[in-house]
Short mmCIF file of the C-alpha atoms (twelve columns), coordinates in Angstrom:
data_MODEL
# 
_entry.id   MODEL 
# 
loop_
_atom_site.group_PDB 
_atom_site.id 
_atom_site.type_symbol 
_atom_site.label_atom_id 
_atom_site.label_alt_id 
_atom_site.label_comp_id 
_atom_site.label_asym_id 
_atom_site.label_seq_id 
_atom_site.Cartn_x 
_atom_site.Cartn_y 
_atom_site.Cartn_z 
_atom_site.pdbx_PDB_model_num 
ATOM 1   C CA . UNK A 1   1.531  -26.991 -24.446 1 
ATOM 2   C CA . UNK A 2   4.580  -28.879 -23.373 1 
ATOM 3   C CA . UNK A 3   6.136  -28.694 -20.267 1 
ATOM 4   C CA . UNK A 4   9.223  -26.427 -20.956 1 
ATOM 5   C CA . UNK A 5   6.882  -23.605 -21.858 1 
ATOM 6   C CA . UNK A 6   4.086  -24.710 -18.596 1 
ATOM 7   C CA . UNK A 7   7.555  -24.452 -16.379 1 
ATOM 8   C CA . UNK A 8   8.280  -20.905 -18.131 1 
ATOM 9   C CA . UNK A 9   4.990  -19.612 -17.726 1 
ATOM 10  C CA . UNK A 10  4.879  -20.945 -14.264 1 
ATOM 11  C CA . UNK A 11  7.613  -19.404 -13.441 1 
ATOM 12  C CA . UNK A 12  6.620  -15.879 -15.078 1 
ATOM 13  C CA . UNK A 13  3.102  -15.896 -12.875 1 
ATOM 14  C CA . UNK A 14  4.304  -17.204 -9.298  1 
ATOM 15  C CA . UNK A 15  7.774  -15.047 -8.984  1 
ATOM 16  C CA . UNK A 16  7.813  -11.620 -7.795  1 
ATOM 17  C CA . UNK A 17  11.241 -11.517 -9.056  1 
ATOM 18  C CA . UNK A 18  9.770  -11.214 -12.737 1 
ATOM 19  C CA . UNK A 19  7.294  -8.481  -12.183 1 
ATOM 20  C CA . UNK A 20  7.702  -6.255  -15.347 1 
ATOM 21  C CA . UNK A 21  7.170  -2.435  -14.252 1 
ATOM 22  C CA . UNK A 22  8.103  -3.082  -10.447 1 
ATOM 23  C CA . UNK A 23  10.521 -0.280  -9.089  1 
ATOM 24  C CA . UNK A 24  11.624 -2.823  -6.652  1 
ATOM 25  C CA . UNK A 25  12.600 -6.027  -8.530  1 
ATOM 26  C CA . UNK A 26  16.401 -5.617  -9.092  1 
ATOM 27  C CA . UNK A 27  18.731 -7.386  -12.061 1 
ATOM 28  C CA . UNK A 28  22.232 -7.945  -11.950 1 
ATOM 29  C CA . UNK A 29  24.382 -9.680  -14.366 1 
ATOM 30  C CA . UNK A 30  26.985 -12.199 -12.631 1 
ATOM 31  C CA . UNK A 31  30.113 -12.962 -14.075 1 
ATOM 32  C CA . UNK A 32  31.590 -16.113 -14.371 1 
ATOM 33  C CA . UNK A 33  35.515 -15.092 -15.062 1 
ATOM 34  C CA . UNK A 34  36.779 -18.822 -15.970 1 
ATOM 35  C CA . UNK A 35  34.311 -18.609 -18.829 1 
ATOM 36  C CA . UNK A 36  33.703 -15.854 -21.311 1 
ATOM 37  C CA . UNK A 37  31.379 -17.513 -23.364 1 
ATOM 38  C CA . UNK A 38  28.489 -17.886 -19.978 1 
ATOM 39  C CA . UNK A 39  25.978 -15.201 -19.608 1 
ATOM 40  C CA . UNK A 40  24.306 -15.209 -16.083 1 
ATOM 41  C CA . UNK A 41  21.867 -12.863 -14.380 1 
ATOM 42  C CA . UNK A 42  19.961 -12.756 -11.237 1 
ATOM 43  C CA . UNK A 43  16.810 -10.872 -10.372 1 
ATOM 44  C CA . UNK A 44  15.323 -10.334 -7.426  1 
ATOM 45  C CA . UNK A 45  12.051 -8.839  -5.254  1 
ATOM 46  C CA . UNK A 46  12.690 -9.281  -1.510  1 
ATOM 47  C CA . UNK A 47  13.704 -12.890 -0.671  1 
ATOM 48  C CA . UNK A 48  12.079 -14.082 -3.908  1 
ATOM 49  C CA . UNK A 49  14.975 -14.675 -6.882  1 
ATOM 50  C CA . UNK A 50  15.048 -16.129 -10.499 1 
ATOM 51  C CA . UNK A 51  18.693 -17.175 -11.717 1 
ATOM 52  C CA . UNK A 52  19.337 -17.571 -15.460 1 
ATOM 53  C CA . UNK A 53  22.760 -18.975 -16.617 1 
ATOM 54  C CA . UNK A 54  23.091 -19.506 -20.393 1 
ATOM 55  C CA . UNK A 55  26.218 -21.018 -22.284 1 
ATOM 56  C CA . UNK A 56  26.496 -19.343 -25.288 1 
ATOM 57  C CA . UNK A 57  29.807 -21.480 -26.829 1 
ATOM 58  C CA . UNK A 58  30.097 -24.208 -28.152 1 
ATOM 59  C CA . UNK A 59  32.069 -25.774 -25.649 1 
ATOM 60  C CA . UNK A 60  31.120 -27.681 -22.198 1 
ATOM 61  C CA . UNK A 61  32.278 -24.951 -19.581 1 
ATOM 62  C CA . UNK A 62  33.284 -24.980 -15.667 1 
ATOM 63  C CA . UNK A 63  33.068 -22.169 -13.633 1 
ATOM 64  C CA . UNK A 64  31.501 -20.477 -10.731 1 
ATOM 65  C CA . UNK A 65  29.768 -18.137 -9.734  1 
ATOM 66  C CA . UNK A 66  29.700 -15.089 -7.134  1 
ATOM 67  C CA . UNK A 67  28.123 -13.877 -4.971  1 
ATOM 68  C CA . UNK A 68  24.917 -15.657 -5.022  1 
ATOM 69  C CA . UNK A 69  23.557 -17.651 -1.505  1 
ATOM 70  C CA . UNK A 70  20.508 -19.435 -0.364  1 
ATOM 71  C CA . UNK A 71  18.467 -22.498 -1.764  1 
ATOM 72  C CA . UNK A 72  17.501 -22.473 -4.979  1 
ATOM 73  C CA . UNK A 73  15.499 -25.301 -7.587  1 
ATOM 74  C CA . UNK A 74  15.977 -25.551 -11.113 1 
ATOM 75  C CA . UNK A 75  12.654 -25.335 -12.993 1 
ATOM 76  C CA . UNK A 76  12.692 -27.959 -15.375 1 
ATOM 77  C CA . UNK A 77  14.634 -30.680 -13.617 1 
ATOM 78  C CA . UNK A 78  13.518 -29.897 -9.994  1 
ATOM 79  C CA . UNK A 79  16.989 -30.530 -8.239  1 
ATOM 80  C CA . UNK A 80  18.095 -28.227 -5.537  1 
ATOM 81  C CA . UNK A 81  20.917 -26.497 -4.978  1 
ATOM 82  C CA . UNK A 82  22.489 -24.472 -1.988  1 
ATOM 83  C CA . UNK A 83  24.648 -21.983 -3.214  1 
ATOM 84  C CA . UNK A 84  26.003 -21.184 0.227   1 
ATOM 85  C CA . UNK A 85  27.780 -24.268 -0.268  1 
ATOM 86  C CA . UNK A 86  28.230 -25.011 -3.509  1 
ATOM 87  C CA . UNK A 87  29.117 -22.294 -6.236  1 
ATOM 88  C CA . UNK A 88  30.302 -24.169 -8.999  1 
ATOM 89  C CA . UNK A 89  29.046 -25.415 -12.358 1 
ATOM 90  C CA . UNK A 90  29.253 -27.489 -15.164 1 
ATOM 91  C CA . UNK A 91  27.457 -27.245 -18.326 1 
ATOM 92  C CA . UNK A 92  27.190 -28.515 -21.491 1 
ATOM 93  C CA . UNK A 93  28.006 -26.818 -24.911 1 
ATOM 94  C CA . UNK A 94  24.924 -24.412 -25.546 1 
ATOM 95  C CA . UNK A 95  23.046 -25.574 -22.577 1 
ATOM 96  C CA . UNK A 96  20.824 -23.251 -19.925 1 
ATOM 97  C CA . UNK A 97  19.800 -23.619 -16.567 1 
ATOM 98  C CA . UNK A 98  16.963 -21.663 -14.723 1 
ATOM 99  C CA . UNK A 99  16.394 -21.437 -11.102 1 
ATOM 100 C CA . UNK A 100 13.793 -19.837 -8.277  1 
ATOM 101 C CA . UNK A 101 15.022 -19.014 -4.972  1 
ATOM 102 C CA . UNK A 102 13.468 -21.294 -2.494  1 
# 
């Protein structure tokens, strides 16, 4: 198995924030308004979170991204990243990022 799917499933078995069934696990989509063509969503259990951002155009896009705080690692690169600092983003065309609250 190679390691994007081991960092998936890793993911899927450690966070409460993924917890299919769970009354208490909440989604919400964020919007980023500089860029139409993002989809972002955050869901969380408690303190635990898992943030998805997905570009879905086929253009590199800037934008940020409210209101989302705390430490947070992305899963298959391992850098951190506060977002109580730092809200902004750049991705590549068709690109996605995934992150766990820390």
């Amino acid at each position: 198995m190679n390691d994007f799917y081991k960092s998936l499933l890793g993911l899927h078995t450690n966070s409460a924030a993924l917890r299919a069934g769970d009354p208490e696990v909440k989604t919400r989509r964020l919007i980023a308004h500089e860029n139409p063509g993002i989809f972002a969503f955050l869901r969380t259990k408690e303190e635990k979170g898992v943030l998805v951002i997905l570009n879905f155009s086929n253009k590199n896009a800037n934008f940020s991204l409210d209101p989302i705080n705390g430490k947070f690692r992305e899963i298959f690169s391992c850098k951190q990243k506060d977002f109580s600092n730092d809200k902004s983003f750049e991705m590549d065309a068709w690109k996605y990022l995934v992150f766990e609250k820390l």
